[in-house]
TORGU-279433 format. One record per residue (C-alpha): residue in three letters; chain; x, y, z. Coordinates in steps of 0.001 Angstrom, whole numbers, always signed. Last residue first. Layout:
// residues N
residuo|cadena|x|y|z
ALA|A|X|Y|Z
...
//
This chain:
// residues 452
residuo|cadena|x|y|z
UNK|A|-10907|-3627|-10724
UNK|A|-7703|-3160|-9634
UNK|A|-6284|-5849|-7463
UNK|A|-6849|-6072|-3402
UNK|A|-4221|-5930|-1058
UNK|A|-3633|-9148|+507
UNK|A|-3061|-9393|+4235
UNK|A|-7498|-9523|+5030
UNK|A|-7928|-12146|+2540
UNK|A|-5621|-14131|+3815
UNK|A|-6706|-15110|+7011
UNK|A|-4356|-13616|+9692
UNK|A|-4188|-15879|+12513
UNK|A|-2261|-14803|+16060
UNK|A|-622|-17491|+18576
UNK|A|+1026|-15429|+21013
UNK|A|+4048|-17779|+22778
UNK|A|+6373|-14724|+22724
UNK|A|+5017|-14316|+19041
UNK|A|+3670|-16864|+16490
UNK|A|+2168|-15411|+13022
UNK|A|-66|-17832|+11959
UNK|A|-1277|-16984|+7684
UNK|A|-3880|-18375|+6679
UNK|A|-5980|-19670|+3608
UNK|A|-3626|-22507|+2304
UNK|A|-1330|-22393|+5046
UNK|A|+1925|-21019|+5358
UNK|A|+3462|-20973|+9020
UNK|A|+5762|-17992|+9971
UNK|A|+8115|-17598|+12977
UNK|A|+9150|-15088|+15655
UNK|A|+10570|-13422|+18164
UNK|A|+12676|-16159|+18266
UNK|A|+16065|-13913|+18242
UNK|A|+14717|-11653|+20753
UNK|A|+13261|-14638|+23293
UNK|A|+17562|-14953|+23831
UNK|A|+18234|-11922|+24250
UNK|A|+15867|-11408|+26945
UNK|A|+17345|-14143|+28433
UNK|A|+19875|-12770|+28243
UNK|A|+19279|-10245|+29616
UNK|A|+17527|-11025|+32727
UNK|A|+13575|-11591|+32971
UNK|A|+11580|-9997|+35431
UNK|A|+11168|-6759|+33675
UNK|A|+9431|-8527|+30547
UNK|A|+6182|-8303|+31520
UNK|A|+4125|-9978|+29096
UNK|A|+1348|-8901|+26560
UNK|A|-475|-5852|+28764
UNK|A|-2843|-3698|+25875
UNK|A|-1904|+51|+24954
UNK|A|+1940|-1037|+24066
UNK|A|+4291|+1164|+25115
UNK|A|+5785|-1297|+27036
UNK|A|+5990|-3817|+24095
UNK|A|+7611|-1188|+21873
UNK|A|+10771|-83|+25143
UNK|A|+11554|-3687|+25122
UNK|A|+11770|-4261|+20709
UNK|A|+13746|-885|+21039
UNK|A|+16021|-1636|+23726
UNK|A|+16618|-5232|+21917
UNK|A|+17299|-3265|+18512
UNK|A|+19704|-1066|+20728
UNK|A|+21256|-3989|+21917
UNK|A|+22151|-5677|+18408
UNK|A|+23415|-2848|+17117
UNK|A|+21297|+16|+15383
UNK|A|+22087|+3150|+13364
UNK|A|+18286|+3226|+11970
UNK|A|+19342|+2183|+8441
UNK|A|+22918|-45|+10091
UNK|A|+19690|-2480|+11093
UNK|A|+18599|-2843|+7292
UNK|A|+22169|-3850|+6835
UNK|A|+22507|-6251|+9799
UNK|A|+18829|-8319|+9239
UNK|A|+17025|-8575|+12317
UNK|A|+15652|-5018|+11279
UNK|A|+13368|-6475|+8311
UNK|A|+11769|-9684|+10481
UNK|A|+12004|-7583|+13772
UNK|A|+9437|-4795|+12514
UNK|A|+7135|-7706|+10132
UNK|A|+6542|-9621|+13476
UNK|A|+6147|-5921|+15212
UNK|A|+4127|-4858|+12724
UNK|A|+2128|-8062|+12689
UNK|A|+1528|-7799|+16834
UNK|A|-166|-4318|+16679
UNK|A|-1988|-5321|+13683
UNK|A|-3487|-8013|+15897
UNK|A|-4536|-5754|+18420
UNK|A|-5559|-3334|+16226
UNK|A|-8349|-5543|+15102
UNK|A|-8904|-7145|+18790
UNK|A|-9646|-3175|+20216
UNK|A|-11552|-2102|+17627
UNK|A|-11181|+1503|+17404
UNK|A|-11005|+2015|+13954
UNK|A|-14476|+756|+12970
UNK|A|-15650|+2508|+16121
UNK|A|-14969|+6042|+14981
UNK|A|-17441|+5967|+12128
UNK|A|-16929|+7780|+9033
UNK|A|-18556|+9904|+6633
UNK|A|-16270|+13138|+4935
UNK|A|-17393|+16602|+5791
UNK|A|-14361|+17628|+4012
UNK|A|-13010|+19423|+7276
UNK|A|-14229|+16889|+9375
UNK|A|-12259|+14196|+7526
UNK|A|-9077|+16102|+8028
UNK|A|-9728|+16776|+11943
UNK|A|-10158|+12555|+12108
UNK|A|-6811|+12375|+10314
UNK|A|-4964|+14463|+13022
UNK|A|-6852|+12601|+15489
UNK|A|-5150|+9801|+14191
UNK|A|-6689|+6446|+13255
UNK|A|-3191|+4576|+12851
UNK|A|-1498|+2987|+9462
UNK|A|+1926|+1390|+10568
UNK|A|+4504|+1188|+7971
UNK|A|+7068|-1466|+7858
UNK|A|+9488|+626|+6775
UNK|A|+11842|+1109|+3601
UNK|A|+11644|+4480|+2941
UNK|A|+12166|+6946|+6030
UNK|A|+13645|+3561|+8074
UNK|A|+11390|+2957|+10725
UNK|A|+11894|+3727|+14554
UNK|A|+9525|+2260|+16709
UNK|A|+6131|+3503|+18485
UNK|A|+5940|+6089|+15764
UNK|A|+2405|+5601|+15106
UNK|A|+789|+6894|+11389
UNK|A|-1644|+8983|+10134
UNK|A|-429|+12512|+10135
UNK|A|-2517|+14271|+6829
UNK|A|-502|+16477|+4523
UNK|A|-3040|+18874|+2423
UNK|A|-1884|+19671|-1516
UNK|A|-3245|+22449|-3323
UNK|A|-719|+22282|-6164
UNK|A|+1086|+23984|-7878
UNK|A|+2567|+21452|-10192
UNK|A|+6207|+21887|-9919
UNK|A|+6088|+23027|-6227
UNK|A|+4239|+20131|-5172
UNK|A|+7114|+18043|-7196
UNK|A|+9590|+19611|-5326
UNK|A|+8183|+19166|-2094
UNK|A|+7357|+15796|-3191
UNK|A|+10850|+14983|-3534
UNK|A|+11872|+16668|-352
UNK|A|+10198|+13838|+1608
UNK|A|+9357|+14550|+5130
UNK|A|+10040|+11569|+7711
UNK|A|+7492|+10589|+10640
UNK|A|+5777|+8006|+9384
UNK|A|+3015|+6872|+6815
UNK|A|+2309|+10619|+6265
UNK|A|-1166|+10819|+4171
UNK|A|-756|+13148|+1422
UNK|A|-3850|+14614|-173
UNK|A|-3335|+16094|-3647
UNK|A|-6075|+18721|-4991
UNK|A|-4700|+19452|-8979
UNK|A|-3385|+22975|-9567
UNK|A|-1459|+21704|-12562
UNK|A|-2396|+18534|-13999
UNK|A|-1551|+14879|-12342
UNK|A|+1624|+13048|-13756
UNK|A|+3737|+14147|-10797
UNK|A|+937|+12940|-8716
UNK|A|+2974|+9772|-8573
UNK|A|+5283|+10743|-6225
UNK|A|+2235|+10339|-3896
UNK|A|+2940|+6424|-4004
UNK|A|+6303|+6890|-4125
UNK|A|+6690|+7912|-744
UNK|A|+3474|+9380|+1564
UNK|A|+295|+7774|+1438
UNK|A|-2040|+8404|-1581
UNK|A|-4753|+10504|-2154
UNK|A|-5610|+12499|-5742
UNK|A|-8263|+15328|-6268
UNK|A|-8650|+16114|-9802
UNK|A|-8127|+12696|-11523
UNK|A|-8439|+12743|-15587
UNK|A|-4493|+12913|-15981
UNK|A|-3779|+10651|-12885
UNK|A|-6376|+7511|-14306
UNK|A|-4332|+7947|-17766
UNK|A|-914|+8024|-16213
UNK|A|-1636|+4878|-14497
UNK|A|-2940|+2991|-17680
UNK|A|-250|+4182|-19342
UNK|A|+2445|+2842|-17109
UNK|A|+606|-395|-16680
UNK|A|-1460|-1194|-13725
UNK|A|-1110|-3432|-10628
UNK|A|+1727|-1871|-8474
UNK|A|-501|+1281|-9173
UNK|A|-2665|-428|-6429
UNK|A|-6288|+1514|-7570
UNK|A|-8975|+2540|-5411
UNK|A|-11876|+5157|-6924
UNK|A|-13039|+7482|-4057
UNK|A|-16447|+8185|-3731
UNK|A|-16761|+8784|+421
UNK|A|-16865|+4855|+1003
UNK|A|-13711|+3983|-844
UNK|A|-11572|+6816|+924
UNK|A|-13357|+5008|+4640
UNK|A|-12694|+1769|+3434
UNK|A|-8761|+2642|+1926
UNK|A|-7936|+3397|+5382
UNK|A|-9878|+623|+6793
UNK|A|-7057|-1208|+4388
UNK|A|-4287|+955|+5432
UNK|A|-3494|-523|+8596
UNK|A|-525|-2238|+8172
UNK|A|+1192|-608|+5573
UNK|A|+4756|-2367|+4420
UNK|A|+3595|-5726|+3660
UNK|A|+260|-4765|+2130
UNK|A|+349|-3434|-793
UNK|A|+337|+536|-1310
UNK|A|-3140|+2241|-2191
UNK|A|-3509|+4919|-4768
UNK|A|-6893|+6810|-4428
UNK|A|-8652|+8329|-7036
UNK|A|-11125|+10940|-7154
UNK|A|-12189|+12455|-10357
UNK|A|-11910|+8847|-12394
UNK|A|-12671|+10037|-16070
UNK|A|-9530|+8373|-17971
UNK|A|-7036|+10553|-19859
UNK|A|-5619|+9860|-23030
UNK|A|-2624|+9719|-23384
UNK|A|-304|+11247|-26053
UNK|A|+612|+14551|-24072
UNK|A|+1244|+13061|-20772
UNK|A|+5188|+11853|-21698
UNK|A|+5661|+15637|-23025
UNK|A|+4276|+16758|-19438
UNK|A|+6571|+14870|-18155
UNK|A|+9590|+16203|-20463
UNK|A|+8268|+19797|-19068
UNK|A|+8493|+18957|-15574
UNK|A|+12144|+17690|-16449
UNK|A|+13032|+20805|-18065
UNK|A|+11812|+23103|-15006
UNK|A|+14985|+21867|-13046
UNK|A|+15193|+20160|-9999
UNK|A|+16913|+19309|-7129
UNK|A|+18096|+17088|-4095
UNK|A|+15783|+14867|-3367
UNK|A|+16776|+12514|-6244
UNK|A|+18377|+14675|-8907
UNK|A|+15971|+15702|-11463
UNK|A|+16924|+16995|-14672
UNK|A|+20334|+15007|-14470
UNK|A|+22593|+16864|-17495
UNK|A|+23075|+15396|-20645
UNK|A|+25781|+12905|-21355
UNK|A|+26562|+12075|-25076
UNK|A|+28883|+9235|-26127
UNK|A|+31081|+9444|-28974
UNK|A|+32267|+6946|-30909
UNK|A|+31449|+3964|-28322
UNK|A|+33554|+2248|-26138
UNK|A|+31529|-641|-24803
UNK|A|+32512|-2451|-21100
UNK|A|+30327|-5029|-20683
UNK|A|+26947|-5699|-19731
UNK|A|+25486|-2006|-21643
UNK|A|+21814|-2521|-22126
UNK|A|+21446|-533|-25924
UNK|A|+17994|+1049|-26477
UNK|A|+17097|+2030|-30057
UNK|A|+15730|-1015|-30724
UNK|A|+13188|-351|-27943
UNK|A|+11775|+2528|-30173
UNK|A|+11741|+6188|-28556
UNK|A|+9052|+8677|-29576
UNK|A|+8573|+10481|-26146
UNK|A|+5440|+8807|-25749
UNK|A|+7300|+5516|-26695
UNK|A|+9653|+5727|-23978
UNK|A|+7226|+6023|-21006
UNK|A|+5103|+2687|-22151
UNK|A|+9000|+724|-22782
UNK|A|+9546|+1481|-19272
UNK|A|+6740|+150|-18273
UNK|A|+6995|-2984|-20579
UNK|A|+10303|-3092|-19369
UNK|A|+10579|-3485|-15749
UNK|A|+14126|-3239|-14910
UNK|A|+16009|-6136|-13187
UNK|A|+17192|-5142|-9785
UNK|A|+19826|-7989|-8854
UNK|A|+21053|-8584|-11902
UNK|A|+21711|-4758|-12797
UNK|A|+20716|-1923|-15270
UNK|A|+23069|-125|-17277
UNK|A|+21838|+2140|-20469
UNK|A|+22948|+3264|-23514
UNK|A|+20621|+5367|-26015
UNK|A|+20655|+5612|-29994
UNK|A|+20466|+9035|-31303
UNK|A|+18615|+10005|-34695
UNK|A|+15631|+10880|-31509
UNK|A|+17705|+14307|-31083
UNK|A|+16109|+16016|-33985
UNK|A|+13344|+15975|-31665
UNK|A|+14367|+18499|-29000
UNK|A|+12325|+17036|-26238
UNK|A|+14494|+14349|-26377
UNK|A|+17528|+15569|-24400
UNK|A|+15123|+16353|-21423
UNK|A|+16064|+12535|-21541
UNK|A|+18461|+13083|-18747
UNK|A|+15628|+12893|-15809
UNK|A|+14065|+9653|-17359
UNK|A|+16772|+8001|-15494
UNK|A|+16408|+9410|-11845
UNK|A|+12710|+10304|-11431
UNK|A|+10490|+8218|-14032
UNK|A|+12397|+4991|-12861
UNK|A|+12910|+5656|-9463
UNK|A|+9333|+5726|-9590
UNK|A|+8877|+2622|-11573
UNK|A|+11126|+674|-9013
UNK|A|+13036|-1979|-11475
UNK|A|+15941|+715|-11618
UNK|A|+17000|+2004|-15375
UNK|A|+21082|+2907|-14785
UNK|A|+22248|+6285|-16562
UNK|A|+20811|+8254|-19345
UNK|A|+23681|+7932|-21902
UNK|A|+22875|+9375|-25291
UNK|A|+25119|+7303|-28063
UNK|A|+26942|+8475|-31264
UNK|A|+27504|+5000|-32967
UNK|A|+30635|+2790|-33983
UNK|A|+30640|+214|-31441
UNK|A|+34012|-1099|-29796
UNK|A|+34358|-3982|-27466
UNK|A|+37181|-3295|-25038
UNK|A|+41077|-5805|-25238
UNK|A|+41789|-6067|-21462
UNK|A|+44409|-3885|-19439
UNK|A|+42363|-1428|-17937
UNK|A|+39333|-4160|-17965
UNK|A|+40471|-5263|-13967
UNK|A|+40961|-2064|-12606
UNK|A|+36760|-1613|-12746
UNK|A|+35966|+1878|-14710
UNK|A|+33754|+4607|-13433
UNK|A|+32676|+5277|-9593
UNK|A|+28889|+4205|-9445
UNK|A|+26559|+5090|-6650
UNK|A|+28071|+7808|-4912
UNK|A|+28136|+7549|-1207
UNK|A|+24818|+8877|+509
UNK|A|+24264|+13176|+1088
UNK|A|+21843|+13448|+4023
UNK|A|+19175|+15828|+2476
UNK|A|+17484|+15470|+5812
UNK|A|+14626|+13295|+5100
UNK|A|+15039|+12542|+1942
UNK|A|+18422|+10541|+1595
UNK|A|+20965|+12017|-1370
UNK|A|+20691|+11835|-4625
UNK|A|+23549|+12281|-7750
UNK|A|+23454|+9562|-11108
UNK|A|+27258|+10037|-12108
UNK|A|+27473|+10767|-15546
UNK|A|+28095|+13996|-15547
UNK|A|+31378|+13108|-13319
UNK|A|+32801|+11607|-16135
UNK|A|+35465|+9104|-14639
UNK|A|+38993|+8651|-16473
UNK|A|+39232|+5225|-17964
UNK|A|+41813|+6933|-21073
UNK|A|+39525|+6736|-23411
UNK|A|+36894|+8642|-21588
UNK|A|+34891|+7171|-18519
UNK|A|+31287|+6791|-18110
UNK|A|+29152|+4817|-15493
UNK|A|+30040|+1553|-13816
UNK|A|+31875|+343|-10992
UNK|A|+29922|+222|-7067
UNK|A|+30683|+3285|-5087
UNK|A|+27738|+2500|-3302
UNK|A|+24725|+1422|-5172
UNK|A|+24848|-2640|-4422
UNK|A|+27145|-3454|-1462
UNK|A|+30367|-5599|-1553
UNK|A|+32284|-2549|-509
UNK|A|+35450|-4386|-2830
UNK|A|+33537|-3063|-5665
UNK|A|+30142|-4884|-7447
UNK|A|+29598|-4218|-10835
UNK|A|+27302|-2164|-12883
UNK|A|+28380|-1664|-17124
UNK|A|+31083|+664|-18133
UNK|A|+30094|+3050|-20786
UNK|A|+33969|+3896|-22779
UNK|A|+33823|+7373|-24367
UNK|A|+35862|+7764|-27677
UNK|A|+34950|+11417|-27771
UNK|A|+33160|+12217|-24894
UNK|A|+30247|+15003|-25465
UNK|A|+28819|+17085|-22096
UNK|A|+25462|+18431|-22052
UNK|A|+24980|+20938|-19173
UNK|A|+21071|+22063|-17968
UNK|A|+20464|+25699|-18469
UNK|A|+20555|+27564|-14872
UNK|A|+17338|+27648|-13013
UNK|A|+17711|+24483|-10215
UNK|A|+15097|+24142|-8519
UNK|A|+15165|+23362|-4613
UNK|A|+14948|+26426|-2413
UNK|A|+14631|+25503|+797
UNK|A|+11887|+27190|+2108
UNK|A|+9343|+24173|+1601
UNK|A|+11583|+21928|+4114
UNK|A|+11730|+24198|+7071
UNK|A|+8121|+24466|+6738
UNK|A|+7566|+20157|+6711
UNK|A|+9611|+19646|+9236
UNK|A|+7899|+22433|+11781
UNK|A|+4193|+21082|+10824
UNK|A|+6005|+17368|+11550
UNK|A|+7017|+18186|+14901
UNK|A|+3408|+20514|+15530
UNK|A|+1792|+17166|+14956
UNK|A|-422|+16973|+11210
UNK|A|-3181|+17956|+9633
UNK|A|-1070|+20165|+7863
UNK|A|-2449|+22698|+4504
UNK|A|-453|+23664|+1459
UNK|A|-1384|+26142|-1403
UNK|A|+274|+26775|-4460
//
C-alpha cells in the first residue's frame, strides 16, 4: 500500500496522524441471540432530532436495550464520538398489547436512503450471510419517513448475497419475534473495521460482471461542488470515463469499479466507492475541503491501494466535513499532480477571472442558504454573530473588491445578512441576487451531466 499528498503541509500532517491509527478490528465478530426479542421501529424522543438518541433498535422481553444492536460511528474528522442513534424501547408501548411473529430473525439495523451509508453501516452485519446455511433466516430492518431507503439498490446488493425481498421484514411497530439474531457491526462508521466486511464485499462483487472502463471518474452533482465541472473537463480530456454514480444502479456501479484500474473521485462518499474496486487498484482522491476521512483510510488499507490525495479546494469559510457546499479551486497542489502524470491542461481555463467570479458569489449564495438554518449552523459551532464574522471576514478575502462593508454599522450589517439573498426560477436560468449583484447561471452550466 502506497500513498502519495499533493496536498498543504496541514493536510500532509492530518492525513499521517490518521494512517497510524490503527483501525481494524482482529478479534472474531460477536453474535448475540435474544430469546423473545422485541425490534422497535425509529421514532422521534423528546430531542426532537432524527439519529440522536431517537427510539428504536432491540430490546429483550423485558424492554431492556441490546447494546449489539446499536448502529456505533462517530464524526470523521476527528473520531468525535456523536450521541447514539437509537436508545431501545419508547415508554409509551411498555404497557400496550406487542404484535408477535413466530420466526428466528437477523437484525441488521436501520437501511439509510444514502447508498453509501447503505453498503457501510447496514450491510456491515450481514457478514452473517457469508455462511450460507444462514440465508433459512428472515431479516428485520427499520428505516424512517424522513429518509426513505432506496430499494432497487438495495435490493441489487441483496441479491448477490442470495437474499430475496420477501425475506426482508420493515419493522413500523414494535414486533417481538421468537428469537432475534444480532451479529456484530463489521464496519462501524469511521471508527473500525474488521476483515469480514471486506470479504462480504468482495462476496457482493463475485456475481458481476465487470465493465471495461480503465479510467473512470465519479463526479458529485452540482449543489455541493462548485467548481468541479472544469474539473471533470480536464479528467474527461486526458481519457477518463465520467459517470454521476447518483445516476446508475447498484450493479451498474459495481460493474464500471470492478473493470476500472485507476479510479478519481472527490473526497466523501464518492471515493468510498472504491471499496468495490480490486486490490492494488490506482485511486486518486481529490480533497473537497480541509477534513480527513478515516473511512477511506480504512478502506485504502483494505484494498491496498496506491492511492494519491490531491488538495483542490479553498477554505475561505468553514464547511461542515460532510455536508458542505464544496468549493472546487485550481490548486497548485493539483497543478503538481497533473505534472506528475504528464496530464494536458491549460492554466487559463481555470483562471478566468468572470468564471470564478461567479462561482465565487454561488458558494457564498449556496454558503448562507445551508448555514442560515440553526442546526446546520450548531455543525460549525456558530451563532448568529459568528456566521456574520464569517460572511465579513469571506467578502474581504475575496480576490476581486464587491463592497466595502467597514462603513456600515452592525446592524446594518445584520440586517443585509438576512437578505443575502434570493432565487428566481426561470425556464433556462437561474438569477442569484446578492448585496444588489445581479449574477445569471444558465442551466446548463448548474446541472451535472447524466451518464452516457
Amino acid at each position: 500500500m502506497t500513498r502519495t499528498f499533493f496536498c498543504s503541509n496541514f493536510m500532509r500532517d492530518k492525513f499521517q496522524r490518521d494512517v497510524r491509527k490503527n483501525y481494524q478490528k482482529e478479534r472474531d465478530l460477536l453474535i448475540e441471540r435474544v430469546d423473545k426479542g422485541i425490534v422497535h421501529p425509529l421514532e422521534l424522543s423528546e430531542t426532537g432530532e432524527a439519529e440522536n438518541k431517537a427510539f428504536g433498535g432491540v430490546t429483550d422481553s423485558q424492554f431492556n436495550f441490546i447494546e449489539l444492536s446499536l448502529d456505533k460511528r462517530s464524526i470523521g474528522d476527528g473520531n468525535v464520538p456523536v450521541a447514539d442513534w437509537y436508545v431501545g424501547a419508547n415508554p409509551k408501548n411498555f404497557d400496550r398489547k406487542i404484535k408477535f411473529i413466530d420466526e428466528e430473525v437477523v437484525f441488521i439495523g436501520p437501511i439509510k436512503r444514502h447508498f453509501a451509508h447503505f453498503y457501510l453501516e447496514t450491510l456491515s452485519r450481514c457478514w452473517f450471510f457469508l455462511d450460507k446455511n444462514n440465508l433459512k433466516y428472515k431479516i428485520a430492518f427499520l428505516s424512517s419517513e424522513l429518509d426513505t431507503p432506496r430499494f432497487d439498490l438495495v435490493h441489487d446488493i441483496f441479491k448477490c448475497l442470495g437474499i430475496t425481498p420477501d425475506y426482508l421484514i420493515e419493522v413500523k411497530e414494535p414486533t417481538q419475534f421468537k428469537t432475534v439474531i444480532i451479529p456484530e457491526q463489521s464496519y462501524e462508521l469511521n471508527m473500525s473495521f474488521h476483515m469480514q466486511y471486506k470479504k462480504l464485499i468482495d462476496e457482493v462483487k463475485l456475481k458481476i460482471k465487470p465493465m471495461n472502463y480503465k479510467k473512470v471518474y465519479f463526479a458529485k452533482l452540482p449543489e455541493r461542488s462548485i467548481g468541479e465541472d472544469e474539473v471533470i473537463d480536464l479528467f474527461e480530456s486526458n481519457g477518463y470515463k465520467v459517470f454521476t454514480p447518483e445516476y446508475l444502479s447498484a450493479e451498474d456501479m459495481i460493474a464500471i469499479l470492478k473493470g476500472c484500474e485507476e479510479f478519481v473521485a472527490s473526497s466523501g462518499s464518492n471515493a468510498y466507492n472504491a471499496l468495490f474496486l480490486n486490490d492494488e487498484a490506482k485511486l486518486t482522491v481529490l480533497n473537497r475541503s480541509e477534513h480527513v476521512h478515516p473511512t477511506q483510510t480504512m478502506i485504502d488499507e483494505m484494498r491496498n491501494f496506491d492511492t494519491t490525495y490531491v488538495d483542490c479546494f479553498t477554505d475561505i469559510l468553514p464547511v461542515s466535513w460532510d455536508c458542505g457546499p464544496f468549493m472546487f479551486l485550481y490548486t497548485k497542489h493539483l497543478e503538481e499532480y497533473l505534472k506528475s502524470k504528464s496530464m494536458k491542461y491549460k492554466i487559463s481555463k481555470f483562471e478566468d477571472d468572470k468564471s470564478y467570479q461567479q462561482k465565487y458569489l454561488f458558494f457564498i449564495c449556496k454558503w448562507c442558504d445551508f448555514y442560515s438554518n440553526p442546526i446546520y449552523c450548531r455543525l460549525l459551532g456558530l451563532n448568529k454573530r459568528k456566521f456574520a464574522e464569517h460572511i465579513f471576514e469571506f467578502w474581504r478575502k475575496l480576490p476581486f473588491k464587491v463592497e466595502d462593508f467597514n462603513e456600515l454599522s452592525t446592524c446594518k450589517k445584520l440586517s443585509l445578512l438576512e437578505r443575502i439573498f434570493s432565487i428566481k426560477n426561470g425556464s433556462n436560468h437561474k438569477i442569484l441576487r446578492i448585496f444588489g449583484i445581479k449574477i445569471s447561471f444558465r442551466k446548463k452550466n448548474i446541472k451535472r451531466r447524466k451518464n452516457a
